[in-house]
C-alpha positions in Angstrom: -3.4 -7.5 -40.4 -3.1 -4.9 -38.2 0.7 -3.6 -37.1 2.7 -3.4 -33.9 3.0 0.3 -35.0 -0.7 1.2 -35.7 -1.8 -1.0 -32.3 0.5 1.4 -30.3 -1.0 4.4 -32.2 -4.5 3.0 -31.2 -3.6 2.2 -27.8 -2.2 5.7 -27.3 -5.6 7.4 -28.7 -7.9 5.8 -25.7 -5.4 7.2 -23.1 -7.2 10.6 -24.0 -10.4 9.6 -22.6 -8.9 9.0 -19.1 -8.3 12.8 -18.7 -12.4 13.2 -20.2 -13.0 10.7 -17.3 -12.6 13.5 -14.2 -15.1 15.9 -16.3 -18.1 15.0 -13.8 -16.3 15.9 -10.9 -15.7 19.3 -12.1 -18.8 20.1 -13.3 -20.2 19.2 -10.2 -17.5 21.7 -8.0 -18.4 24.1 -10.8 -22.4 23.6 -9.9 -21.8 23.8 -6.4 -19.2 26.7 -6.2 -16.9 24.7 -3.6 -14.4 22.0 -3.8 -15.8 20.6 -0.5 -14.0 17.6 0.3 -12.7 16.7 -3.1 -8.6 16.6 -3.2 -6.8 18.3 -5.0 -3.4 15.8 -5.1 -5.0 13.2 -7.7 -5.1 16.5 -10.2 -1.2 17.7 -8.7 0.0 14.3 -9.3 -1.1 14.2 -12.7 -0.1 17.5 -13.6 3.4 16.9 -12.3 3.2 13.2 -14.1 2.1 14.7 -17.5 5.1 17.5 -17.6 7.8 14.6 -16.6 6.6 12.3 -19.4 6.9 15.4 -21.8 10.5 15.6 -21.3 10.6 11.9 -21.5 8.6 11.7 -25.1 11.0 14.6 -26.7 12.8 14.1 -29.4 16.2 15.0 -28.3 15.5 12.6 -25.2 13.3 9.8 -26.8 13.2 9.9 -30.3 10.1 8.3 -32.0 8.1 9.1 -29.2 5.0 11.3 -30.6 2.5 9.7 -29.0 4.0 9.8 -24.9 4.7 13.3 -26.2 1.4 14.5 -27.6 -0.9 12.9 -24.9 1.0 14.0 -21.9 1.1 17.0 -23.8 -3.0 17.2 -24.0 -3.5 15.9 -20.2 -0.9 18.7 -19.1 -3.1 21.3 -20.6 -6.6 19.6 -19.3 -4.9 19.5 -16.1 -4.0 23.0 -16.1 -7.6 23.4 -16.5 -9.2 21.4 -13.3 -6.4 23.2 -11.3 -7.5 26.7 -11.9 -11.3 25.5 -10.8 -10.0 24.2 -7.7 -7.5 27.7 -7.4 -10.6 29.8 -7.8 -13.1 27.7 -5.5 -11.2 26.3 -2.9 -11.0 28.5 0.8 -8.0 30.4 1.0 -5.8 28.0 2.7 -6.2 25.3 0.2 -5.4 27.9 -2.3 -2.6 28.7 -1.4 -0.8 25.4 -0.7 -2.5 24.5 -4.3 -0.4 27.7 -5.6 2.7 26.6 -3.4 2.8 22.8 -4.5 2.1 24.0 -8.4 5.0 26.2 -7.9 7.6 23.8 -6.6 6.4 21.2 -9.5 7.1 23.5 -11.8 10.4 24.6 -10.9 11.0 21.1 -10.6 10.3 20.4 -13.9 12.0 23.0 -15.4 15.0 22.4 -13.7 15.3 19.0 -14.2 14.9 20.0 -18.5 17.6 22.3 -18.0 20.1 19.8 -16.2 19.4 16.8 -18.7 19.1 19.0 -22.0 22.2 20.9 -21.5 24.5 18.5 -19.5 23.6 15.4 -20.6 24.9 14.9 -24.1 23.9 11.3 -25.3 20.1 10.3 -25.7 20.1 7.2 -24.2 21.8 8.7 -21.1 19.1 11.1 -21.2 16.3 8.9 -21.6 17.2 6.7 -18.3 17.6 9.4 -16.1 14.4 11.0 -17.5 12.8 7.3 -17.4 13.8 6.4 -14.1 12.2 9.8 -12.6 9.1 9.6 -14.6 8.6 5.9 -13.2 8.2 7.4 -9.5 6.1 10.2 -10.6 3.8 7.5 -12.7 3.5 5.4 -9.7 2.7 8.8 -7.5 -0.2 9.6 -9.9 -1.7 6.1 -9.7 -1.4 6.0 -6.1 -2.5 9.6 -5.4 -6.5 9.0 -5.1 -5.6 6.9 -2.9 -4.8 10.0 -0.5 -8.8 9.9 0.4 -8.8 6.9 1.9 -9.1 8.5 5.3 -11.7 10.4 4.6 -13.8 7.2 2.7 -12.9 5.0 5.9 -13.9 7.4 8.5 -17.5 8.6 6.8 -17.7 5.2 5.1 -18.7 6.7 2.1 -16.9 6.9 -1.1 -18.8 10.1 -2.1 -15.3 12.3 -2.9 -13.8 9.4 -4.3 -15.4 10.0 -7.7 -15.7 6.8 -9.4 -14.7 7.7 -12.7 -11.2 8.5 -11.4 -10.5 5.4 -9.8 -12.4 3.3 -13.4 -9.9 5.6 -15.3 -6.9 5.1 -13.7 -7.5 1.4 -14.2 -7.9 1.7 -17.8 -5.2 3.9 -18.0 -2.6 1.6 -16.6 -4.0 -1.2 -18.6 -3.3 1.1 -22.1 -0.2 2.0 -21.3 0.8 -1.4 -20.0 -0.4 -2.5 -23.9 1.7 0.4 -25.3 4.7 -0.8 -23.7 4.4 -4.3 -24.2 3.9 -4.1 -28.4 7.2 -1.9 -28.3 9.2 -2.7 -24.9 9.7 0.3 -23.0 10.3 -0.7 -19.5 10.3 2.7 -18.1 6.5 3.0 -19.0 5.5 -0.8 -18.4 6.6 -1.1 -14.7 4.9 1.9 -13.3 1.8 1.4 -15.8 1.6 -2.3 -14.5 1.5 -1.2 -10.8 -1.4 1.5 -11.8 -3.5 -1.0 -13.2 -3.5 -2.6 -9.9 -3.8 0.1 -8.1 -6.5 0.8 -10.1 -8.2 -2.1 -9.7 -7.6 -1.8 -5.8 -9.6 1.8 -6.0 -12.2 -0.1 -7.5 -12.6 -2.7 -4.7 -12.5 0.2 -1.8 -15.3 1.7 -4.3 -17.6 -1.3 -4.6 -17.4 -2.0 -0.7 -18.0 1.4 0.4 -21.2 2.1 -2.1 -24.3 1.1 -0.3 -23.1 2.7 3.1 -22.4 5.4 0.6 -25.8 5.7 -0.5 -27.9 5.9 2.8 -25.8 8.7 3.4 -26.9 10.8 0.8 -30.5 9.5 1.3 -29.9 10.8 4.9 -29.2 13.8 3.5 -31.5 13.9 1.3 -34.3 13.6 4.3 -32.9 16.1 5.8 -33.6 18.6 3.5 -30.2 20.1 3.3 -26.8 20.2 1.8 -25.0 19.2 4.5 -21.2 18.3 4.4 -20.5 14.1 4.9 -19.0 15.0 8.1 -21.6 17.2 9.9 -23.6 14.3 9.1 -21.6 11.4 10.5 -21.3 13.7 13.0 -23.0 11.6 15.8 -21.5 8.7 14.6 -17.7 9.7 14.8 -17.5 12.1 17.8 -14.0 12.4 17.1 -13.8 11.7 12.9 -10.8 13.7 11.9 -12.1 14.3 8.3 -9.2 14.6 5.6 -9.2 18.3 4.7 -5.8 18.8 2.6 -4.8 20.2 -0.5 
């Protein structure tokens, strides 16, 4: 029969497959040369999520944490990745709030190793205040696709809410959830809990927004052009104020 210890180590394995899951997007910003309206923050949020549950899966902080250290570890580097192709194809403005936000995570990050590795002495202390950060940074990943909303209610069209982000995140929560429950770890069961749902919430605005999503690109299509979503609700939305952010 299988043990608590190899379920957890199984369960951690699939959580690689939800950074494989934004592949499609980037290969189609990659084929097109442009970020268009795709957002960067789902990609920031992860990033920034990744590094904090780093610190939180060392050993001098939580011991017997290779796993939360290993796969954060791999996502930080895949992320790392997606944010250099949004670096070198967004228009300069993006870019540079891309390079600014980046920045600040990263000092963040390092200065928050710094204060708990060399002024907190005990482990346990260490692992709560690490925790109790990475909990709000999990829960800002999970909510971050969410950021498009405007953009998928005023076009009606969830066409740069890729779908495999939102299925991911679902899955994601739901692993991790399962990690935490075999071994209780509240500090990654509570935020992992909320993802799920939010997860699961993405999927709904996903489903509901699809066929209106789909005679929008046929429109396109007819037209014979590449046109951007909101040249072509245009008409439509007089006065759409089409998310445009980082």
């Amino acid at each position: 029969m299988i043990s608590k210890e190899d379920a957890r180590t199984l369960v951690g394995i699939l959580e690689y497959f939800d950074f494989d899951g934004k592949r499609p997007t980037f290969y189609k910003i990659w084929k097109k040369k442009a970020v268009e309206e795709y957002s960067a923050l789902p990609y920031l949020a992860t990033f920034f999520n990744c590094g904090l549950w780093i610190l939180y899966g060392l050993p001098m902080v939580k011991p017997n944490s290779t796993l939360v250290l290993t796969v954060n570890g791999t996502g930080f580097a895949i992320e790392i990745v997606y944010l250099s192709l949004f670096l070198i194809y967004s228009i300069p403005m993006k870019r540079l709030r891309l390079v600014a936000v980046v920045v600040a995570e990263c000092f963040f990050l390092a200065a928050l190793a710094l204060c708990v590795l060399l002024l907190v002495k005990k482990p346990k202390s260490r692992s709560d205040i690490v925790g109790s950060i990475c909990m709000a940074g999990n829960i800002m990943m999970y909510a971050a696709p969410l950021s498009i909303m405007k953009l998928v209610i005023t076009t009606k069209s969830v066409e740069f809410m890729p779908f495999f982000i939102s299925f991911f995140s679902f899955i994601n929560g739901l692993c991790w959830t399962t990690y935490a429950l075999l071994k209780f770890d509240a500090f990654i069961l509570v935020p992992n809990s909320i993802g799920s749902a939010l997860g699961f919430a993405q999927l709904v605005i996903y489903a509901t927004f699809y066929k209106s999503t789909q005679r929008i690109l046929a429109q396109r299509k007819a037209q014979g052009g590449d046109v951007n979503l909101a040249k072509i609700d245009a008409e439509r939305n007089p006065n759409g104020d089409v998310l445009n952010g980082v």
